[in-house]
C-alpha positions as CSV (number, residue, x, y, z in Angstrom):
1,X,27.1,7.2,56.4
2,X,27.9,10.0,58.8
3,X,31.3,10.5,56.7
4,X,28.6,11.1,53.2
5,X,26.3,13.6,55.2
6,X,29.5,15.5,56.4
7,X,30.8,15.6,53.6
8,X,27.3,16.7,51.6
9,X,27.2,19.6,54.5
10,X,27.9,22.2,52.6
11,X,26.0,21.4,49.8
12,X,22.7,20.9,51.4
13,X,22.9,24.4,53.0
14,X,23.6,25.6,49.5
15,X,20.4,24.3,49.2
16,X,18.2,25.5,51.7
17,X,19.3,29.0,51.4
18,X,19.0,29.1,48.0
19,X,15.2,27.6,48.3
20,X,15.0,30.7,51.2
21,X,16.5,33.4,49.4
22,X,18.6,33.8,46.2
23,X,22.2,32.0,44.6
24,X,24.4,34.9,46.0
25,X,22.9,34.2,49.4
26,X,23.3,30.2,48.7
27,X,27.2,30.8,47.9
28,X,27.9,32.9,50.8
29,X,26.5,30.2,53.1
30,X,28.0,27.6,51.3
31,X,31.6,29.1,51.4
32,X,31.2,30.0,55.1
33,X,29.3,25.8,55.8
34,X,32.6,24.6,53.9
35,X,35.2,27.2,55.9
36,X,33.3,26.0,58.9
37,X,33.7,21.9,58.0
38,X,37.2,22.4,57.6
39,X,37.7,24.2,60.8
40,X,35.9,21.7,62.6
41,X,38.3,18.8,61.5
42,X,41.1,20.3,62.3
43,X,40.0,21.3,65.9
44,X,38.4,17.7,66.2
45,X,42.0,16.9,64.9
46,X,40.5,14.4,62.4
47,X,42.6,13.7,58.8
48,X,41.8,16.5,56.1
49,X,42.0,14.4,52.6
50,X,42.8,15.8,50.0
51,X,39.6,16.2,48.6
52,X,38.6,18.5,51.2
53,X,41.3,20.7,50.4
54,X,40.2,20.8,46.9
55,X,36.7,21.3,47.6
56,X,37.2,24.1,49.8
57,X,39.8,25.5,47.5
58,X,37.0,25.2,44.5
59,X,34.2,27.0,46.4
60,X,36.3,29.6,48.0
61,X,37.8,31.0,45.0
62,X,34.4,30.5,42.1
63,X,31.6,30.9,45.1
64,X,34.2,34.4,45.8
65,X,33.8,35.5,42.3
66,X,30.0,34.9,42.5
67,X,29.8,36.9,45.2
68,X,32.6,39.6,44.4
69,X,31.5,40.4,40.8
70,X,27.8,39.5,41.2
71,X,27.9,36.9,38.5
72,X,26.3,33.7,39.3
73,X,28.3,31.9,36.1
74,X,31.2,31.2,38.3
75,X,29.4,29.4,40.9
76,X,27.7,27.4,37.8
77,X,30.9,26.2,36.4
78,X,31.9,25.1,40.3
79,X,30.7,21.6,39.7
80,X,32.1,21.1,36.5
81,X,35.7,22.5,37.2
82,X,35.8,20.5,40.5
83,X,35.0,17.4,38.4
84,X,37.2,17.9,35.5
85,X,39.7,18.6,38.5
86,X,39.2,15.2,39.6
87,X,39.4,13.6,36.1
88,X,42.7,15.1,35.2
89,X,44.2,14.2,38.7
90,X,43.4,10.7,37.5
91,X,44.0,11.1,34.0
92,X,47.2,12.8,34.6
93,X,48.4,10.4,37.4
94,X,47.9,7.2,35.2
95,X,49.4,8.6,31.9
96,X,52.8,11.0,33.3
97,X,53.5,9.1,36.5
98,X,52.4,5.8,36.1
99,X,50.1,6.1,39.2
100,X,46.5,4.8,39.6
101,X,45.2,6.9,42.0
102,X,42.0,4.6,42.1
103,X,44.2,1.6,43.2
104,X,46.0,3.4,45.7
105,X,43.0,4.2,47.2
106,X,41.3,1.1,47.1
107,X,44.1,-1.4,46.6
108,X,44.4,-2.6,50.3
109,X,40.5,-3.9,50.5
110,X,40.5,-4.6,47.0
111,X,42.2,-7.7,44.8
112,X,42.1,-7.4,41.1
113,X,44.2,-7.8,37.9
114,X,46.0,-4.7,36.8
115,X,44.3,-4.0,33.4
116,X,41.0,-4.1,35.4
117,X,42.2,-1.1,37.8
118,X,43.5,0.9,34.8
119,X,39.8,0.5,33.2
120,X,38.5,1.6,36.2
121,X,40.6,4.6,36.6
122,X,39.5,5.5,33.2
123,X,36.1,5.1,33.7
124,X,35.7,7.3,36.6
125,X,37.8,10.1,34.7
126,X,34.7,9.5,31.7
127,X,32.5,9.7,34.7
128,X,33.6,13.4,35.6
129,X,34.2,14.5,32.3
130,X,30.7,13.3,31.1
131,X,29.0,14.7,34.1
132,X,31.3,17.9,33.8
133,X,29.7,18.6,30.7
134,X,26.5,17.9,31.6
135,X,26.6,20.3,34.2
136,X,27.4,23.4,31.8
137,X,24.8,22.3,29.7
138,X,21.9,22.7,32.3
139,X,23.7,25.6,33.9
140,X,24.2,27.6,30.1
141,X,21.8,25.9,27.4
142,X,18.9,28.3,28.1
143,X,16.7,25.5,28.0
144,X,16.8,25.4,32.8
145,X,15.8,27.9,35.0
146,X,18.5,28.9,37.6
147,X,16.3,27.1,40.4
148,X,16.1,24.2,38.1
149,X,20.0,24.0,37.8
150,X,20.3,23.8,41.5
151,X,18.1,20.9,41.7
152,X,20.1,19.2,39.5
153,X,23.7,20.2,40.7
154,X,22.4,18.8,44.1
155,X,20.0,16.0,43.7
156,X,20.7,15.0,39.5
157,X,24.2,15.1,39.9
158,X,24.2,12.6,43.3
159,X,21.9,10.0,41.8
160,X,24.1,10.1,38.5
161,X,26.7,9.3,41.3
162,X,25.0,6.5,42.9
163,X,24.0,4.9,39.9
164,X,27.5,4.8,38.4
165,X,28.6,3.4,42.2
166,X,26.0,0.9,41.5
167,X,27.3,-0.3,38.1
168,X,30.9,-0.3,39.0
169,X,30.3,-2.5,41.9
170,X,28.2,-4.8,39.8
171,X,31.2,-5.0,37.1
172,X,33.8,-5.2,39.8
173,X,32.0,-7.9,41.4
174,X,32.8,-10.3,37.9
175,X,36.9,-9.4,38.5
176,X,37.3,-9.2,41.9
177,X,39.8,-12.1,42.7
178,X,38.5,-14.1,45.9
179,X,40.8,-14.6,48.8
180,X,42.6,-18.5,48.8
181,X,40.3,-20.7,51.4
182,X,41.6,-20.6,54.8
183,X,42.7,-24.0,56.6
184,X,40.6,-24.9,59.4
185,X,41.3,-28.0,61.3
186,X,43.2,-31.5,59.2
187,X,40.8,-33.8,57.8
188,X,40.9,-37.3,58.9
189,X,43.9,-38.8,57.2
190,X,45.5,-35.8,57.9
191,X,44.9,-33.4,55.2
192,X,43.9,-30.0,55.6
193,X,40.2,-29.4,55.9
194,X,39.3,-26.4,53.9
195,X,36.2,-23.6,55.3
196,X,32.7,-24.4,53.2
């Protein structure tokens, strides 16, 4: 849980300031709230992923142009490139280098058939394309206010998050292979007794 609110840091000062003040003000803090995470794992001397080299990498150079031309269209398409970042990662690992980034990532907790990680890698690559696309379309249709686009970039697209969590788990849950019973004690007769 801690892990989730650190990494949301960034964003929910994004938030704040924009509710106090305006979206160039909102970038700046963001790009300074994300500097400042990074900084602070390396001094705590605490493993940078990879994500948080692309997310700082993302809001440095779009929330930059926000702030350097005064155009608030690059800081809209911020979500969007980030996620179609993500997808082609995954898209791109599965299809030129054989690699299931997914897998890799979960494989050691996780036990399933192959077929069912390569649907799953897949799915999360619709995932961020879908919500991508989603998020130029309330950020350019003329149809949201600017304050109503922040909402949703915070708050719609996290509970589109947690609601596709929810469904994958509930599908993994049918294809996750269980672990073999472990042997407690022999039986009489002398045959393993297996754990209820």
């Amino acid at each position: 849980m801690k892990k989730f609110l650190f990494d949301l840091f960034p964003l929910i000062l994004f938030f704040i300031a924009f509710k106090f003040s305006d979206i160039y003000t909102a970038t700046a803090v963001a790009i300074a709230a994300g500097i400042g995470q990074f900084a602070w794992l390396k001094i705590m001397g605490k493993a940078i992923e990879a994500t948080h080299w692309i997310n700082l990498s993302v809001i440095i150079v779009f929330g930059g142009a926000t702030l350097f031309f005064q155009n608030d269209a690059f800081i809209k398409w911020k979500p969007t490139v980030l996620y179609w970042l993500f997808a082609a990662i995954l898209l791109g690992g599965k299809l030129f280098f054989g690699r299931n980034l997914i897998e890799k990532l979960m494989g050691p907790k996780v036990s399933m058939p192959r077929a069912i990680w390569d649907k799953l890698n897949y799915s999360w690559a619709a995932f961020f394309i879908g919500s991508g696309a989603l998020n130029l379309y309330v950020a350019f249709s003329g149809v949201f206010t600017e304050a109503q686009w922040v909402n949703f970039k915070v708050f719609g697209l996290m509970a589109l998050l947690l609601l596709f969590v929810i469904l994958q788990s509930l599908w993994l849950g049918k294809h996750i292979k269980e672990e073999a019973p472990q042997v407690e004690a022999l039986a009489p007769g002398g045959e393993p007794k297996e754990r209820s």
